[in-house]
Wavefront OBJ file of the C-alpha trace (Angstrom):
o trace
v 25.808 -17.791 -3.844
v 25.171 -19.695 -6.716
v 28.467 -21.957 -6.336
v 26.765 -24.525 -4.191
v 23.629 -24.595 -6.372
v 23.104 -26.754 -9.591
v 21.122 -23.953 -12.093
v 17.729 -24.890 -13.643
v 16.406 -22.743 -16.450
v 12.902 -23.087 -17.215
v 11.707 -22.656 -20.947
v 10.107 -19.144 -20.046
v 13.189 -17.731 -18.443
v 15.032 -18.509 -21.526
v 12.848 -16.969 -24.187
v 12.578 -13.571 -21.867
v 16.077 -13.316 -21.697
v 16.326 -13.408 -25.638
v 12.919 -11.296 -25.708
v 14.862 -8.179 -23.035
v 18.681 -9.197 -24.577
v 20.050 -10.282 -21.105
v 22.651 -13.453 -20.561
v 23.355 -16.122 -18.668
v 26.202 -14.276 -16.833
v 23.867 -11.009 -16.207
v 20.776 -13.179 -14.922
v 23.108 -15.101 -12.175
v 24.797 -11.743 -11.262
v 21.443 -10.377 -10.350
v 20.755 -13.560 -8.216
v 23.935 -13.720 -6.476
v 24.098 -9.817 -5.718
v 20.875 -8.166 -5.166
v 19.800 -5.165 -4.213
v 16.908 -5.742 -3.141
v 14.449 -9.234 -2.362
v 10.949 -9.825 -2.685
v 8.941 -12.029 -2.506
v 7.551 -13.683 -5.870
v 3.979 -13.635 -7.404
v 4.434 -17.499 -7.568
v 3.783 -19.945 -4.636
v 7.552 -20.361 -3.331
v 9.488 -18.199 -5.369
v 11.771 -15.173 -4.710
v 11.904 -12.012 -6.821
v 15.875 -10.551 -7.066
v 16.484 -7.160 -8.764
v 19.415 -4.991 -9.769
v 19.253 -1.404 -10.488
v 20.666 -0.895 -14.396
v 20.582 1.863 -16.855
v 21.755 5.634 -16.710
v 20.754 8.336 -14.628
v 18.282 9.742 -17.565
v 17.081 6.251 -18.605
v 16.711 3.629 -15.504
v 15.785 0.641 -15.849
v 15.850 -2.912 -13.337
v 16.686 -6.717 -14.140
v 14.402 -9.109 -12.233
v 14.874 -12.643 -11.674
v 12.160 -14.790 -10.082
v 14.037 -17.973 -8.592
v 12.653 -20.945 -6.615
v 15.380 -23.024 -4.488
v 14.683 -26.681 -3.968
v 16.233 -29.649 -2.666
v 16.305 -32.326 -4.510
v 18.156 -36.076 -3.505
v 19.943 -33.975 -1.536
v 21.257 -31.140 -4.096
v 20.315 -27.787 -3.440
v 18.650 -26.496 -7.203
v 17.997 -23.057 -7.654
v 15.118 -22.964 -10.550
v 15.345 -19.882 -12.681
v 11.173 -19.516 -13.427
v 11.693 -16.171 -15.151
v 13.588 -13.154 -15.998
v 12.778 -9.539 -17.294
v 13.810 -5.700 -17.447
v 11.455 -3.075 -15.857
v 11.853 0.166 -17.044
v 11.799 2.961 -14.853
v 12.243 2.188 -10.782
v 10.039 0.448 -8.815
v 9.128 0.987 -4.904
v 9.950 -1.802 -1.964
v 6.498 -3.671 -1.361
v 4.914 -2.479 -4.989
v 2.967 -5.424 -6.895
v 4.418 -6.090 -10.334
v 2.951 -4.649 -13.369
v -0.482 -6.453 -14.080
v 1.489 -7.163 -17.746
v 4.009 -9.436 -15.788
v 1.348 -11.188 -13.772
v -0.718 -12.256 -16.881
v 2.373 -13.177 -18.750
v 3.556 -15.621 -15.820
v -0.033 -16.928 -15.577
v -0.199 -17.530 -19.271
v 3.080 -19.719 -18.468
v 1.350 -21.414 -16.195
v 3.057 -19.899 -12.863
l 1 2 3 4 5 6 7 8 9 10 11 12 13 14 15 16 17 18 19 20 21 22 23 24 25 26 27 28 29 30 31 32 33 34 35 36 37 38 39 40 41 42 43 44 45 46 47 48 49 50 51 52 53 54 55 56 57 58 59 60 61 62 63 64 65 66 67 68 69 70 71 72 73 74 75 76 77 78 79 80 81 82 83 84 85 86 87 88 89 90 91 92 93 94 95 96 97 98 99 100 101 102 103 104 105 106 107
């Protein structure tokens, strides 16, 4: 749960959510309640989705998180966050689009 965690955005997290139209609130909900984990393309970092969308049109909210400890404070570092449309297997590497845009970031 997020409750004992102080939140870190990074600068690339925040212009994706404006770029896909999610919020603060929707981003933590997929962190605090995923369905499923994964392990991130970064050194480190955690991949959380949620399932969203309709029946006909599916889509999935991803978060890619790092948790730290800093002087003692847990920090949970919010390096990115994006929709994927359509549904995605366990185990299946992310879309070579999402790895080049998270290199370009310098991830």
């Amino acid at each position: 749960m997020l409750d004992q965690r102080k939140l870190v955005w990074t600068t690339h997290a925040t212009m994706k959510m404006r770029f896909y139209g999610l919020s603060e609130y929707r981003v933590k909900r997929v962190i605090n309640y995923p369905k499923r984990t994964e392990k991130g393309i970064a050194e480190g970092t955690i991949a959380v989705m949620q399932p969203s969308g309709s029946a006909k049109h599916p889509y999935e909210i991803w978060a890619m998180i790092k948790d730290e400890i800093r002087s003692g404070n847990r920090i949970c570092k919010i390096i990115s966050a994006w929709k994927y449309p359509g549904v995605t297997r366990p185990g299946e590497p992310l879309p070579k689009e999402i790895i080049a845009e998270m290199k370009e970031a310098g991830f």
